[in-house]
N, C-alpha and C positions, 0 to 999 in steps of 0.2 A: 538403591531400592530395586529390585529385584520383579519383573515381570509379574509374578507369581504372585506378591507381596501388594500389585499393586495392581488389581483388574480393571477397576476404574477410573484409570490412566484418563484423562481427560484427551482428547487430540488437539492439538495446538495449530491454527490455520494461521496462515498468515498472505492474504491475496494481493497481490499485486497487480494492480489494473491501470490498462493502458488506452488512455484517451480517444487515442486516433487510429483508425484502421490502419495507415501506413506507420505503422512505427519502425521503428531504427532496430529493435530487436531481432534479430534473424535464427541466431543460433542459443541452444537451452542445453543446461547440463545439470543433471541428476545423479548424487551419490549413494551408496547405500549406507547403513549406519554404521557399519566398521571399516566404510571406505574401501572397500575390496572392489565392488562396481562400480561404474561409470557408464552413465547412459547421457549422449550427445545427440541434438536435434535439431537437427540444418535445416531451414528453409530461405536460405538464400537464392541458391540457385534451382533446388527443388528439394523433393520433401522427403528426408532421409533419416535414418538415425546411424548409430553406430557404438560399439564398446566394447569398454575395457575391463579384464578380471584380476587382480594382483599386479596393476600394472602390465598386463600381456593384453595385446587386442586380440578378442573372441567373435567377435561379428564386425567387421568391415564397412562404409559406406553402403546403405542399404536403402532401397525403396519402401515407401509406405502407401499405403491406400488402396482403392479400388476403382474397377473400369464399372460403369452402368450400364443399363441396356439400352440405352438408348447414345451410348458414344461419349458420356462424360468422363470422364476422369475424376476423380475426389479423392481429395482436395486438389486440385490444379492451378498456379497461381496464387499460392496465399500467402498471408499477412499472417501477423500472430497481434490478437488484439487484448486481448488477457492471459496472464495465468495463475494459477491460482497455487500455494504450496501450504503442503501440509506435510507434517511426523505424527506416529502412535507408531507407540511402545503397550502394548495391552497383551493378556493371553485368555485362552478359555477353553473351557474341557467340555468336550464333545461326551457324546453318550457311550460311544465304546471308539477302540483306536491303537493305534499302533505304542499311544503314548498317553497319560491320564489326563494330561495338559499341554496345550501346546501355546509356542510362543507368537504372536502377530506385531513384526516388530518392522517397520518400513516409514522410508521415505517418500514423498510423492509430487509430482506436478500435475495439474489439470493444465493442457494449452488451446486455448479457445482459440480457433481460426477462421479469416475469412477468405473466401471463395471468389476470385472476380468471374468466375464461371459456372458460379450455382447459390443460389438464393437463400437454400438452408444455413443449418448451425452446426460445426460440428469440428469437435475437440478429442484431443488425442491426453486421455490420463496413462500415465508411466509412476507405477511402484516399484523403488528400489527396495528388496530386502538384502538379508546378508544371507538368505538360501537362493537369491536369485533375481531377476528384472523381469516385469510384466509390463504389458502395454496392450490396452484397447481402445476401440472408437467408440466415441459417444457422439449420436447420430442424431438431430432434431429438425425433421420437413416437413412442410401442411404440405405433401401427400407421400404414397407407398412411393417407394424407390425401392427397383428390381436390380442388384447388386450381378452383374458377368460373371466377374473376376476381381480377385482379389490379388495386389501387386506388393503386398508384403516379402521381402524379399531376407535371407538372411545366408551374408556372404560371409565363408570363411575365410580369414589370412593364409591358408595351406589346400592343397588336396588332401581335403583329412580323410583319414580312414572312417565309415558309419557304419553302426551296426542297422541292419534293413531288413524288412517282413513285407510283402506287398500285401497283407491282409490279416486280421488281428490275428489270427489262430495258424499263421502259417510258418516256414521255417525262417528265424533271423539269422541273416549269413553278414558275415562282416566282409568291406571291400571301399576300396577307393572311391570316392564321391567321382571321381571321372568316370567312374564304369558303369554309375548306374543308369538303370535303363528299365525300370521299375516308378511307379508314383509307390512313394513308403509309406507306411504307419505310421505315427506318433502313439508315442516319445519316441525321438530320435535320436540317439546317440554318438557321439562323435569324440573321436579323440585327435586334439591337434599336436600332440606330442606325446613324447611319454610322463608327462607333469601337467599337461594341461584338456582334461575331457568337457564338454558340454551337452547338456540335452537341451531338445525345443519342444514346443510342443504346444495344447493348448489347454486351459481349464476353463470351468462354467460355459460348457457348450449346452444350451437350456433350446433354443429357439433359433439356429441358425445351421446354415450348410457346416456337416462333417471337414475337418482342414486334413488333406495330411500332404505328402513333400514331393516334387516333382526336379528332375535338374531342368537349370536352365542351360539349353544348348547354346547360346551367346554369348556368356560371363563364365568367366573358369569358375571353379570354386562356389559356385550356387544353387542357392534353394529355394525353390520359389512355394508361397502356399500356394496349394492345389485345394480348390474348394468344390464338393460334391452334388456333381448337378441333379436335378427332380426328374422327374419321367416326361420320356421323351426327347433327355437334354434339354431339354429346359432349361433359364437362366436360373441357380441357384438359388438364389436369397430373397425373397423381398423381405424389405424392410418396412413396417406400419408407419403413416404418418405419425408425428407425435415426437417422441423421445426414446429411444432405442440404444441398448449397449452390446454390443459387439463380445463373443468373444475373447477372454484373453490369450495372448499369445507371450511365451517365457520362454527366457534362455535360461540354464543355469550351469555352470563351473562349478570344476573341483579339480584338486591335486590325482584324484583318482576317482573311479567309480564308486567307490564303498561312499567318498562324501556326499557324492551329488544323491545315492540311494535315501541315503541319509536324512537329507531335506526333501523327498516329497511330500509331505506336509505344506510346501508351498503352493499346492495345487489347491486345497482346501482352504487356506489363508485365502485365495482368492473367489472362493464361493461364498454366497448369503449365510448368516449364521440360520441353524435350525429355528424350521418354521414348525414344526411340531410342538405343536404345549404341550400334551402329556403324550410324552414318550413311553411310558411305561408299559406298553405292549412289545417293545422292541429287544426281543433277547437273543445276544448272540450263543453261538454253540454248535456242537457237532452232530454232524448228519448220517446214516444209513440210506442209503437207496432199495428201495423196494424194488424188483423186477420185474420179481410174478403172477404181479397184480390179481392176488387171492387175500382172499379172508387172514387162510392159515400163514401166508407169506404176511401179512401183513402183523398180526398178534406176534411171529415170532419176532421180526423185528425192533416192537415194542418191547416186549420180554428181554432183547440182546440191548438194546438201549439204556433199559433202567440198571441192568445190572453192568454195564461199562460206561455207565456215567455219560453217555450222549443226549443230546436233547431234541432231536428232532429224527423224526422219518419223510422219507419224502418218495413218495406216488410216482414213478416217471411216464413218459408218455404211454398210451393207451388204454387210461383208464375211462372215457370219455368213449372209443372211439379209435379210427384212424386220422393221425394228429395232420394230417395231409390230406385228407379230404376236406373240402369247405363246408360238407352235409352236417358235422361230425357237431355234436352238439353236447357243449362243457355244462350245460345246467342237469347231465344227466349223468348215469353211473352206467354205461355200455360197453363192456370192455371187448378191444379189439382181438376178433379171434384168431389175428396170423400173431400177436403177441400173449396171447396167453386163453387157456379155456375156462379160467375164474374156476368157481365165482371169488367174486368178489363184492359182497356186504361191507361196501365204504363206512357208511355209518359208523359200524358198527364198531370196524375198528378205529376211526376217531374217537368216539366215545372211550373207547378201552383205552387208549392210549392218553386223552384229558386223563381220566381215573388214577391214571400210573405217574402223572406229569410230563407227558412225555407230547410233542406238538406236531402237530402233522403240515407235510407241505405238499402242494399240489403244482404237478409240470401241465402247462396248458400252453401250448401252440398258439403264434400269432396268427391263425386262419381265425380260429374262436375268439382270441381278445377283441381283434379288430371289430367283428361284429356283436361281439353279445358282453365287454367289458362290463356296463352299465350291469347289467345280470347277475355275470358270473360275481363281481366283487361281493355285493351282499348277500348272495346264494351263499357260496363259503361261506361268509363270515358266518353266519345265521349257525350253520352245518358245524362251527368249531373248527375250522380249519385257521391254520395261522398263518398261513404263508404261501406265496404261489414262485415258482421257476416261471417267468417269465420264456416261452420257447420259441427260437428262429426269429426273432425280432428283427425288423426290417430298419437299419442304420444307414448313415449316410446322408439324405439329402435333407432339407430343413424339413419337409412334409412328415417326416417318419422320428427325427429328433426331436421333435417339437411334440408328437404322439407317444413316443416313451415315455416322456417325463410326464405328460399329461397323465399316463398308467400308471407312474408311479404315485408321482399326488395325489389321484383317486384311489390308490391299494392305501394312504394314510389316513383318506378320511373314514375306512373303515375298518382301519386298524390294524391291516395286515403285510408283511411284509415281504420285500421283493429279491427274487435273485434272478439277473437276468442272462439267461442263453447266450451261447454263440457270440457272435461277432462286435457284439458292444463293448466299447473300452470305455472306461471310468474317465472324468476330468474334474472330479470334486463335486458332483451333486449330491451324494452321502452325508454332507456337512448338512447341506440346507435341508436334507428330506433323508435323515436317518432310516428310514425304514430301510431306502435299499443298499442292505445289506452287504452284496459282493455280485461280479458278474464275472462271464467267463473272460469272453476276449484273450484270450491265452492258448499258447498251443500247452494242455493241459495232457495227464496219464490216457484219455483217451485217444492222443496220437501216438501213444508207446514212444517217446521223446526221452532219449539217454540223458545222462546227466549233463554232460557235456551243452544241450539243448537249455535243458532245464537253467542252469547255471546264466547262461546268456540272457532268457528272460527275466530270470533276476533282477538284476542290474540294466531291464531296459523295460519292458512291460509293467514292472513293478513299480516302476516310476510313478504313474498314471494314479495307481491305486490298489484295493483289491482284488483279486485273483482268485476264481475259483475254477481248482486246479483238477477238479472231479479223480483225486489223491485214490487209487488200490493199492492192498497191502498182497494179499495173497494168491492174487489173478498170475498167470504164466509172464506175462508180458513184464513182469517186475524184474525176472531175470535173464528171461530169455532176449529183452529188448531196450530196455532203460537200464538198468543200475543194480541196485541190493536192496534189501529189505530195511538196512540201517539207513540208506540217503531217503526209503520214503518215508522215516519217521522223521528225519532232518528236514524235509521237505513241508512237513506239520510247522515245522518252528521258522523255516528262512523264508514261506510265501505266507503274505499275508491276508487272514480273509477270514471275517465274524464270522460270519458260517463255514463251516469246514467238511465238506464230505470229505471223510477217512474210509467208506469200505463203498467202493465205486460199482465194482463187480462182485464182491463178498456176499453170499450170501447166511446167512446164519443157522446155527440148529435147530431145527423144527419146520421149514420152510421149505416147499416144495419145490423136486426140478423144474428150471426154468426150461420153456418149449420155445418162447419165441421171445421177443424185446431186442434189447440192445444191447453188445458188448457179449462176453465171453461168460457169464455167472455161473460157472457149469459144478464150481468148489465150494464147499462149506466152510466155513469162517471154525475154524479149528480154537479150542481154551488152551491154546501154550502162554507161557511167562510172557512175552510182548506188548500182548497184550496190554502189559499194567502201564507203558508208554501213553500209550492211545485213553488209555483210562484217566492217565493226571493232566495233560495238555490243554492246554486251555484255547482261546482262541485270539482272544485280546490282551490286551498289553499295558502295563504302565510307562515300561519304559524300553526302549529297543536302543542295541547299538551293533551297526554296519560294523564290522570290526574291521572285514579285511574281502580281498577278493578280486578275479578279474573274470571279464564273459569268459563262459567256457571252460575256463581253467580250475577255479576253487573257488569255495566262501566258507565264512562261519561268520553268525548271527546269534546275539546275545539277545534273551528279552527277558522281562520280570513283569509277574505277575504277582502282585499278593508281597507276600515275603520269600517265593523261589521263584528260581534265575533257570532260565531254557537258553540250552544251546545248541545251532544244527549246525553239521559243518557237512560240506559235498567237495566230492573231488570230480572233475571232468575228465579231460585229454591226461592229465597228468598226474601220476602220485602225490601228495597231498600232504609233506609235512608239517604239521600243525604242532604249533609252539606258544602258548598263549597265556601271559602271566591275569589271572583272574581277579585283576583290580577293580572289574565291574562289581564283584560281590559284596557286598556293606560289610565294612572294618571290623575287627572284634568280634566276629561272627564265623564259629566254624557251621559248614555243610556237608552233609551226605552225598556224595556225588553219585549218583548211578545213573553209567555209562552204559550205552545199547551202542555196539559197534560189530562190525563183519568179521568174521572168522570162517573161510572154508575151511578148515579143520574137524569142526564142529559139524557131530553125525546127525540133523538137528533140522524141522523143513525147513527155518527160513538162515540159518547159519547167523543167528545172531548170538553175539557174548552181552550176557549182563553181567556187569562187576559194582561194585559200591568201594568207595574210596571219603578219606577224611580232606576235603581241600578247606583252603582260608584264601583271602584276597590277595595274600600274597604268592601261594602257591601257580607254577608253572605249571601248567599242563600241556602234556604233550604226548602226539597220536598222531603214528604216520598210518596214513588213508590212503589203500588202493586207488589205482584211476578207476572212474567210475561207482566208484564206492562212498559210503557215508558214517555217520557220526553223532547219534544224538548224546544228550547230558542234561539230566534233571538234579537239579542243585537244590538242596532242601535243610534250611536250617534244623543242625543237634540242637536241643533241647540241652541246655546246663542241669 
């Protein structure tokens, strides 16, 4: 019986409890369900784990726990006094997603420990899946406990090469874990061989200090978390009296990057399921950016919207104001006059824009949310607006992680939904609180990032989750700096993210020169044939598959929406023979294929070839790709 078939899996516990604080048990081992993983848990001589992936060890003899501020150690000294085991095999479909259902299928121990040097309660739970291993603390003290440091440690068997960003939106360069000299990003990536990669990372970061990787200069081969101190440096964490969960932190394997891509959906397996009852305000879809923050800029917008099938417009900074001033006040329509001399009648084009169905979002700066959040959420909403860009958001230490998500919960109870700015990386809190939608965290088109760039974050950023990639089609920088016109339509299908800005710096016909804002919008959005790409793209998924790919190098990404199949393929550093027999497409089923690929040949602006072709599930397809260049394919069942 079959996941699917069977949602209301029951979980099956089964606790083993042990009488005596000193028991004889020292060491715990956890498999996953198809026996690929193996997670070991020493606490004999101290408190360590360690594991295995196909039989190869992936993380080494490792430290667990944390330092306090006042000198403890935790856990130091322990006993294992119970544990407790459980399976579920269960799935369930999220509201939109890379995929219409997903599987939740894992193994589990709860290990209840005692402390001869500290009074509380506190237990180490480890889920083996077959996309990966998770483990957190579960934390219970009658009082706060102010956490230093965190001594989770994860050693690899090699000097493996990692790919590494010292900040979410900056460049990932790949190099020897000896060389680094940077605290990294998460998801981390690492390759210990040419058969054997891991990522680390963390999900359900709700309330606690930012994790990301630091070397340890003492241990070959290590990585210690590095936990994100408060102001002032300050000790990072407290912890509330009571009962408290931690964090997860995961490793996961594969034979290649395309697998481990594959399984992020293990990040969301480890969040709360959706706490939203009625969802039904929550619509993903494609976005235009407004620049000009005018009336007329804004109706043309909606106008280019209805007629290319996008579904939202979105406000960017200074309609408010300057988004950098703290005076600058989001309950009003002031628009700032070094970005634009308006006007600009907000109203009026929300209203115009409900009328056409088409949804308006609103960029507001954290100087405003921080102070006037309570306001601004039911002012919008009141107003018709659907959605806000959360802007500049203040990440990292638990004071400011613990207040996003606080922003987001409150943008749910009014219904409206979230994308957030800058530096924020996803860890699965989209499961529990759909609304927000996709964030940046990505070095996205506005660092003019070649493919070669782009391709890297693929396979390492994308891990985490959503990705918006603030995507230009027609701006200079598409060829003069990144790629081609065909890898930014590839780009629509291999980064994932319900909301999709497609036209970053585009501006549309009827829409006045842009004087001041952001970025380059200086070109009108042209009606050539391409167009009709951006037109059928959708943004969510039934089904997605990794096919092939390495950082840097290439990908192509298969996904199905509906009854048609999207394909993007990019080529990086290197030419890009692409060979790909089309078994993904459903049997006994011919389609349409039309192909958008690069041609300089072509006297033409953006040098793209549209061709349409007869393929079936068995047909090979094959397209060699410029370096740097790309490859979309909309697959569309013939009609008998």
């Amino acid at each position: 019986m079959t996941p699917l078939k069977n949602k209301l899996l029951l979980i099956f516990i089964l606790a083993l409890s042990i009488a005596s604080c000193k028991s004889n048990i020292d060491k715990v081992k956890l498999s996953s369900p198809d026996n690929l993983y193996t997670f070991k848990l020493d606490v004999k001589d101290d408190f360590a784990y360690s594991m295995n992936w196909n039989g190869i060890p992936i993380i080494e003899k490792s430290a667990l726990g944390f330092i306090l501020h006042d000198g403890t150690i935790l856990p130091e000294s322990v006993t294992i006094v119970k544990i407790e085991k459980a399976s579920n095999n269960t799935s369930w479909k999220p509201v939109y997603g890379e995929q219409s259902v997903y599987t939740d299928h894992y193994n589990e121990i709860v290990v209840y420990l005692k402390s001869t040097d500290w009074q509380g309660e506190i237990a180490l739970r480890v889920r083996a899946y077959n996309e990966g291993v998770a483990f957190r603390y579960e934390i219970n003290s009658n009082e706060d406990l102010q956490i230093d440091k965190e001594l989770t440690e994860f050693i690899y068997p090699v000097d493996a090469h990692v790919w590494v960003s010292a900040a979410a939106q900056s460049e990932i360069k790949r190099q020897r874990l000896s060389e680094l000299s940077i605290i990294a990003e998460r998801p981390l990536l690492a390759e210990l061989s040419d058969s054997v990669f891991t990522a680390i990372g963390e999900a359900a970061l709700v309330d606690f200090a930012r994790m990301k990787f630091e070397k340890d200069e003492t241990k070959a081969n290590t990585l210690l978390a590095s936990l994100e101190k408060g102001d002032k440096n300050q000790y990072p964490v407290v912890v509330p009296k009571g009962g408290y969960n931690t964090p997860w932190r995961y490793v996961m394997a594969g034979k290649n990057t395309a697998q481990i891509l594959q399984n992020n959906y293990l990040l969301l397996n480890l969040n709360e399921a959706n706490k939203i009852t009625d969802a039904s305000f929550i619509k993903p879809g494609k976005v235009i950016r407004e620049v000009t923050l005018t009336t007329q800029g804004g109706i043309a917008c909606v106008d280019f919207a209805v007629k290319h099938n996008l579904q939202y417009v979105e406000f960017d900074a200074g309609w408010y104001g300057n988004e950098y001033d703290d005076a600058s006040d989001a309950t009003t329509v002031t628009v700032d006059p070094k970005r634009s001399p308006g006007p600009l009648d907000l109203q009026r084009v929300i209203d115009y824009a409900k009328d056409k169905g088409i949804g308006i979002i609103l960029y507001v700066n954290r100087r405003a949310l921080e102070k006037q959040l309570n306001e601004v959420l039911p002012l919008l909403k009141s107003c018709g607006v659907v959605g806000l860009k959360y802007g500049f958001v203040n990440v990292g230490p638990q004071k400011w992680t613990s207040w996003l998500h606080e922003a987001v919960r409150k943008a749910a109870e009014h219904e409206l939904m979230v994308d957030v700015h800058d530096e924020y990386r996803p860890t699965g809190y989209s499961r529990t609180y759909p609304n927000l939608m996709t964030q940046e965290g990505i070095r996205g088109d506005e660092e003019s990032t070649p493919n070669d760039g782009v391709i890297t974050t693929i396979f390492t950023r994308m891990i985490a989750g959503a990705g918006d990639q603030t995507n230009c089609y027609f701006a200079p920088r598409v060829t003069e700096k990144m790629g081609s016109h065909a890898s930014q339509m590839a780009k629509a299908i291999c980064i994932y993210s319900p909301w999709q800005f497609l036209f970053w710096y585009d501006r549309p016909a009827g829409a006045p020169s842009r004087t001041g804002g952001a970025g380059g919008a200086e070109g009108t959005i042209p009606e050539i044939d391409d167009l009709q790409f951006f037109d059928d793209v959708p943004t969510v998924w039934d089904e997605t598959k990794i096919i092939e790919g390495s950082p840097g190098k290439y990908v192509s990404i298969a996904r199905k929406n509906g009854e048609k199949w999207y394909l993007g393929a990019i080529a990086g550093t290197e030419e890009y023979n692409l060979s790909l027999k089309l078994d993904f497409l459903d049997e006994n089923t011919t389609y349409k294929a039309t192909v958008f690929s690069d041609d300089k040949s072509l006297n033409t602006r953006t040098n793209v070839r549209i061709e349409d072709m007869e393929v079936n599930s068995k047909t090979v397809f094959k397209e060699n790709i410029l370096n740097q260049n790309g490859l979309a394919v909309i697959f569309s069942p013939v009609e008998n």
